[in-house]
C-alpha positions as CSV (number, residue, x, y, z in Angstrom):
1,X,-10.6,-32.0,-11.2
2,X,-13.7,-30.2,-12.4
3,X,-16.4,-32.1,-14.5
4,X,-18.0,-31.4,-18.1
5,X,-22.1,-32.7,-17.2
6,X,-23.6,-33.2,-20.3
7,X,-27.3,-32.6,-19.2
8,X,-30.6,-33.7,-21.2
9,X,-33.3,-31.0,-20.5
10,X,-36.8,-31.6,-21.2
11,X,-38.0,-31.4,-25.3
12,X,-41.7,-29.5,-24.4
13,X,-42.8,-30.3,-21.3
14,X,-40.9,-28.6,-18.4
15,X,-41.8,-31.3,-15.7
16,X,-39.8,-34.0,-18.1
17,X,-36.5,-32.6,-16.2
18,X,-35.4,-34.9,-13.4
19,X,-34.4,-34.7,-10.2
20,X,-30.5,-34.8,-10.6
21,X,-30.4,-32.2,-13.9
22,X,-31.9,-29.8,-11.4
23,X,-29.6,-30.2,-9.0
24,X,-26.6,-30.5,-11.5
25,X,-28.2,-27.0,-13.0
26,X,-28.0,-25.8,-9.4
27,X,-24.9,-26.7,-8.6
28,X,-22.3,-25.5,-11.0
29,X,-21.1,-22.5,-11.6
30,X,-21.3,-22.4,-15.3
31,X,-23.9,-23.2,-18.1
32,X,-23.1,-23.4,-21.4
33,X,-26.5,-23.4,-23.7
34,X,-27.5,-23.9,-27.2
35,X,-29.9,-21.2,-26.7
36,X,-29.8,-19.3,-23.4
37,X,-33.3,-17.6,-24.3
38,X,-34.7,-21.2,-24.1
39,X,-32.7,-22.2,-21.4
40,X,-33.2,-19.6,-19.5
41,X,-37.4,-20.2,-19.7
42,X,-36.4,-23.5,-17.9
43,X,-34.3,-22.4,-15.4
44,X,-36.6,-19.7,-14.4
45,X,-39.3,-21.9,-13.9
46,X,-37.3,-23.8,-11.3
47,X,-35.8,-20.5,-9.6
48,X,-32.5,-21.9,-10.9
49,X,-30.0,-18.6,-10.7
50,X,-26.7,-19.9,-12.7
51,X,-24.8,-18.0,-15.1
52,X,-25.5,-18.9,-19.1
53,X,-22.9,-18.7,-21.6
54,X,-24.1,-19.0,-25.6
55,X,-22.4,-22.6,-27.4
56,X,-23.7,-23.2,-30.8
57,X,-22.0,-24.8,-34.3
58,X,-21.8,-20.4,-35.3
59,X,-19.8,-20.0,-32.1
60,X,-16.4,-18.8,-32.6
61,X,-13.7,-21.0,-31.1
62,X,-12.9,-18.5,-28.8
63,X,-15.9,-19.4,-26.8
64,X,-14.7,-23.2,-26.9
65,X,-11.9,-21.8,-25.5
66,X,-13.9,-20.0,-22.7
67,X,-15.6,-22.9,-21.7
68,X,-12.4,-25.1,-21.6
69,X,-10.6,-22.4,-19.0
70,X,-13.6,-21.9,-16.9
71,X,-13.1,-26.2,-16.9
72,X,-9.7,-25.3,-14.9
73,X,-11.5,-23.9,-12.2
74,X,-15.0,-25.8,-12.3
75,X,-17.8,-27.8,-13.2
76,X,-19.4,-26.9,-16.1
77,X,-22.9,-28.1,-17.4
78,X,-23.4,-28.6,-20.9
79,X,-27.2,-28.1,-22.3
80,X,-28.7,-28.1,-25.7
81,X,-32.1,-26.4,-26.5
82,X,-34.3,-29.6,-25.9
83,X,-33.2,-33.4,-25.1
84,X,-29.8,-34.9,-24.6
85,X,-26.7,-33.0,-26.3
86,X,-24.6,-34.4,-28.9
87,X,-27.5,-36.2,-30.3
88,X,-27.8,-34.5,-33.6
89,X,-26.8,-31.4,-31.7
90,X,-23.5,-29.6,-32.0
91,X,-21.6,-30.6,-28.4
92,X,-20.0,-33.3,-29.4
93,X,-17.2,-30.9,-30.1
94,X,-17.2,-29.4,-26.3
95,X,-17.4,-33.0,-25.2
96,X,-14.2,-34.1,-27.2
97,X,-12.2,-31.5,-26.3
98,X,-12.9,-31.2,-22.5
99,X,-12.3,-35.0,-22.6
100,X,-9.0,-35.0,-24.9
101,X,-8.2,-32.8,-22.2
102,X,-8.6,-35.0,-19.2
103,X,-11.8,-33.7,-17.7
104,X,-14.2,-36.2,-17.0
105,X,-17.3,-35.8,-18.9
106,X,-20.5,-37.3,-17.0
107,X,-24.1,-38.0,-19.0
108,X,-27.0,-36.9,-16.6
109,X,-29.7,-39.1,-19.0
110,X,-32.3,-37.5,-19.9
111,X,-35.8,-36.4,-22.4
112,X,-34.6,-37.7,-26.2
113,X,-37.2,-37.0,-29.3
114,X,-35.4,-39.7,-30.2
115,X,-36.0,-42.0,-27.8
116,X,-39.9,-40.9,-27.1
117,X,-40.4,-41.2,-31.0
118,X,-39.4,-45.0,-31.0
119,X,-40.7,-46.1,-27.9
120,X,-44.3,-44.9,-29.4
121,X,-43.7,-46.3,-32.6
122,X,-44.4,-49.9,-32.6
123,X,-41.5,-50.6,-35.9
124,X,-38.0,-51.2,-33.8
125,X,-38.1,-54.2,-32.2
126,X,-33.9,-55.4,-32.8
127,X,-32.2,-52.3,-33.0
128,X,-32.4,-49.2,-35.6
129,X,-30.2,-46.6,-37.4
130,X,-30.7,-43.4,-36.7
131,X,-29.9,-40.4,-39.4
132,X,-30.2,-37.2,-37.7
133,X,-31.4,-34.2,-40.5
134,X,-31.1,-35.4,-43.8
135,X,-29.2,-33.4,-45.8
136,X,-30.9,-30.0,-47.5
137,X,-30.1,-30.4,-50.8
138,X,-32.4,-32.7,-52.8
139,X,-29.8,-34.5,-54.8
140,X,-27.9,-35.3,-51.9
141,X,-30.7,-36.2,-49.7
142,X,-31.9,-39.1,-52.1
143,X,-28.3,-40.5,-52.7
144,X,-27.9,-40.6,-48.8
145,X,-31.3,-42.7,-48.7
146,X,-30.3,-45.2,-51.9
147,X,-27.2,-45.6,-49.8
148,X,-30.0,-46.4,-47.1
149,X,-32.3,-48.4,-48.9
150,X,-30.9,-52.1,-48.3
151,X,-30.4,-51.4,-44.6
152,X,-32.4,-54.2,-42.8
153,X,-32.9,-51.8,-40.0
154,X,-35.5,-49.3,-39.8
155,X,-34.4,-45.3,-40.0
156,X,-35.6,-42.7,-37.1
157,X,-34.8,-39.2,-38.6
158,X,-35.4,-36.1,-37.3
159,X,-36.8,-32.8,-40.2
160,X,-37.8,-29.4,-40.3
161,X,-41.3,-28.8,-40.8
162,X,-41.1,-26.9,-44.5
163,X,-39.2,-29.7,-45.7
164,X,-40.9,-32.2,-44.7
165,X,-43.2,-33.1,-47.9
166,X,-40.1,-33.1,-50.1
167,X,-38.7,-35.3,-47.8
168,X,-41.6,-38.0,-47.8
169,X,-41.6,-37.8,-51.2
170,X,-38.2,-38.8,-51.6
171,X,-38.1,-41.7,-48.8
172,X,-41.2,-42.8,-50.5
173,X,-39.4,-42.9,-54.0
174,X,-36.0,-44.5,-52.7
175,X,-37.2,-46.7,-50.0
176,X,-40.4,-47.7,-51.6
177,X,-43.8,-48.0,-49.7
178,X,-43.0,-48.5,-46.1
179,X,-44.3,-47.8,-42.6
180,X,-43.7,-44.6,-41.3
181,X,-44.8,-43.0,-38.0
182,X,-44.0,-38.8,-38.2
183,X,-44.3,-37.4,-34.4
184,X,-44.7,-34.0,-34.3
185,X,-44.4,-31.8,-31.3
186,X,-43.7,-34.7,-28.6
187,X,-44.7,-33.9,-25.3
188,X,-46.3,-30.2,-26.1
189,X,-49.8,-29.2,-26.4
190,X,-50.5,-30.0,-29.7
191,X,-48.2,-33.2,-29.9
192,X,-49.5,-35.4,-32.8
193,X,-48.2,-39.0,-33.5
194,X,-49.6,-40.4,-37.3
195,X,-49.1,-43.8,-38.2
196,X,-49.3,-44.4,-41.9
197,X,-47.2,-45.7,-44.9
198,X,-44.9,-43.0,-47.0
199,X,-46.6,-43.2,-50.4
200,X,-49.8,-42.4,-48.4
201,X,-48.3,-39.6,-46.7
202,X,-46.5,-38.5,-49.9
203,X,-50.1,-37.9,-51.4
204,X,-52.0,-36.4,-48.0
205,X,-49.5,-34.6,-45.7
206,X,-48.6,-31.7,-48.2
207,X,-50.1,-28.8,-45.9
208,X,-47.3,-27.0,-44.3
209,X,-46.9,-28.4,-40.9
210,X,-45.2,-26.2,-38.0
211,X,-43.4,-27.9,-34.9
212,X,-40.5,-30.4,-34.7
213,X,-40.7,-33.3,-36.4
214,X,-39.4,-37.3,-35.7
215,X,-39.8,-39.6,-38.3
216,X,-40.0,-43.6,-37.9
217,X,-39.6,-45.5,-41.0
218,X,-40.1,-49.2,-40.8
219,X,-38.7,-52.2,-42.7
220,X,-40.5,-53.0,-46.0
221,X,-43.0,-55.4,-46.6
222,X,-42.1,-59.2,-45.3
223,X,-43.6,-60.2,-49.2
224,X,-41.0,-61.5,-51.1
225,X,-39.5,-59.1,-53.4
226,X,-40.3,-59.9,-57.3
227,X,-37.9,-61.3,-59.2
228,X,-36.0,-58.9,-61.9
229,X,-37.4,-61.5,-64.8
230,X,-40.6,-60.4,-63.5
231,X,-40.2,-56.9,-63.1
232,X,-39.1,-56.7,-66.3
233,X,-41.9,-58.4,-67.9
234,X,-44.3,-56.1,-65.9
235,X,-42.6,-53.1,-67.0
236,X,-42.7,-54.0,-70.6
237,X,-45.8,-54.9,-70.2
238,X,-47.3,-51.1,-68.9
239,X,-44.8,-49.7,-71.7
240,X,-46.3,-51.8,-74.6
241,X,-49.8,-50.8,-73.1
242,X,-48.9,-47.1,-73.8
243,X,-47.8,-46.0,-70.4
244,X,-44.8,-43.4,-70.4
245,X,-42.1,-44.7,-68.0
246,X,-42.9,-43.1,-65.4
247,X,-46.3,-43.8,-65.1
248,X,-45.1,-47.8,-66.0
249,X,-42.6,-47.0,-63.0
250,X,-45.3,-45.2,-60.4
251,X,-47.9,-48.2,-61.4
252,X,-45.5,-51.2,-60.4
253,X,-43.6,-49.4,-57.5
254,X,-47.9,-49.3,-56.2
255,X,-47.9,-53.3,-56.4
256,X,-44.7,-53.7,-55.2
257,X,-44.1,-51.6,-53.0
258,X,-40.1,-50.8,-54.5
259,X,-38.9,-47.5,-54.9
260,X,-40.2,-45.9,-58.3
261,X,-36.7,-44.5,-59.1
262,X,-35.4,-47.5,-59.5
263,X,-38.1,-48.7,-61.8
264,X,-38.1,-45.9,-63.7
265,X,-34.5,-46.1,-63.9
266,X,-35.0,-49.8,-65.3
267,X,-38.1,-48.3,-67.5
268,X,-35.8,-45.7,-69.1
269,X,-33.4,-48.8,-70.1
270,X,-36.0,-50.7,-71.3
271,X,-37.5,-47.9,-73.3
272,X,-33.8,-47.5,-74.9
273,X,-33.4,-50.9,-75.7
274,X,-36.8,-51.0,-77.4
């Protein structure tokens, strides 16, 4: 019976490939690529001759379809643009479908941005939880990350480059200040790996950045957290000295290190009750 190889192809550099993704490339008849521009730069570069097909989340299920027949008659190797498929990628619906099928479906392990990011990291020593893209919309975005926020893990995401100040700013508002380390371009020329905390790369990373982008986030501060009597009493405190709520808010989410929407949140209330 032919096989589905789901094959993790190098995320910059080209000599990241190993040994038996070559010779799986090789080998079958059949490649089905995120991008077969991109793929194709690879496979050039290793005088690799097989035939590309297009499979993306636009393509039309007749292509799915495609695939699955040419699975009657061979292998098939299964590629996204850079790093291991399925992983925030769209082949997980391939891989179901060959595999509800009967076909075995075989990982040949490979480059992850995932991976690389948290190896380098230095925050994930018992496990983590890993997001993928956050979602686009603000609104949603932040209620993901309140949902989030008590994890006791830390969060390995990956984001665009144009979103990525909105998105600081709103880890830094609903997680509070943490840890983060944002990769950018792993394994390329101009790879760049910054270790900082989110409030101060809310306030300093607000150029536009271009590349793709991992971010690490790390668990809060070990200090234990204040109690609400005393949050309270510091938030009345910056109201009765004159400070709108969100500047009371922004002040004791700095000395906390809590996220500032809930203080404001708990300012507003406050300001209401009188």
């Amino acid at each position: 019976m032919a096989t589905l190889y789901v094959v993790g192809t190098p995320i910059g550099n080209l000599a990241d490939i190993t040994v038996r993704a070559l010779d799986v490339l090789r080998s079958v008849p059949l490649i089905a690529a995120e991008d077969t521009r991109r793929t194709r730069i690879l496979l050039q570069h290793y005088g690799i001759n097989t035939r590309l097909v297009s499979y993306h989340e636009h393509s039309p299920p007749s292509r799915l379809a495609e695939i699955l027949d040419a699975l009657t008659h061979h292998d098939v190797a299964l590629v996204t643009d850079a790093g291991m498929p399925g992983i925030a990628d769209p082949g997980q619906e391939l891989v179901n479908a060959a595999a509800e099928r009967g076909f075995p479906v075989v990982p040949i392990p490979g480059p992850s941005a995932l991976t690389a990011a948290v190896s380098v990291s230095g925050l994930v020593s018992d496990g983590f939880v890993f997001l993928g893209f956050l979602p686009r919309a603000a609104q949603a975005r932040r209620a993901r990350l309140r949902q989030l926020a008590t994890l006791p893990y830390p969060l390995v995401l990956y984001e665009a480059p144009h979103r990525l100040a909105a998105t600081l700013a709103d880890l830094a508002n609903e997680l509070g200040d943490r840890p983060v380390v944002i990769c950018r371009e792993l394994t390329k020329v101009h790879e760049e790996i910054t270790r900082t905390t989110l409030q101060h790369a809310t306030m300093h990373l607000t150029a536009p950045v271009k590349g793709e982008l991992v971010l690490v986030i790390g668990l809060a501060n070990s200090t234990p957290e204040p109690s609400d009597d005393e949050l309270i009493s510091r938030l009345r405190a910056a109201l009765a000295a004159g400070h709108p709520p969100s500047t009371a808010a922004r002040l004791i989410a700095n000395e906390t290190g809590l996220p500032r929407n809930r203080l404001y949140r708990l300012a507003l209330t406050l300001q209401d009750r009188g």
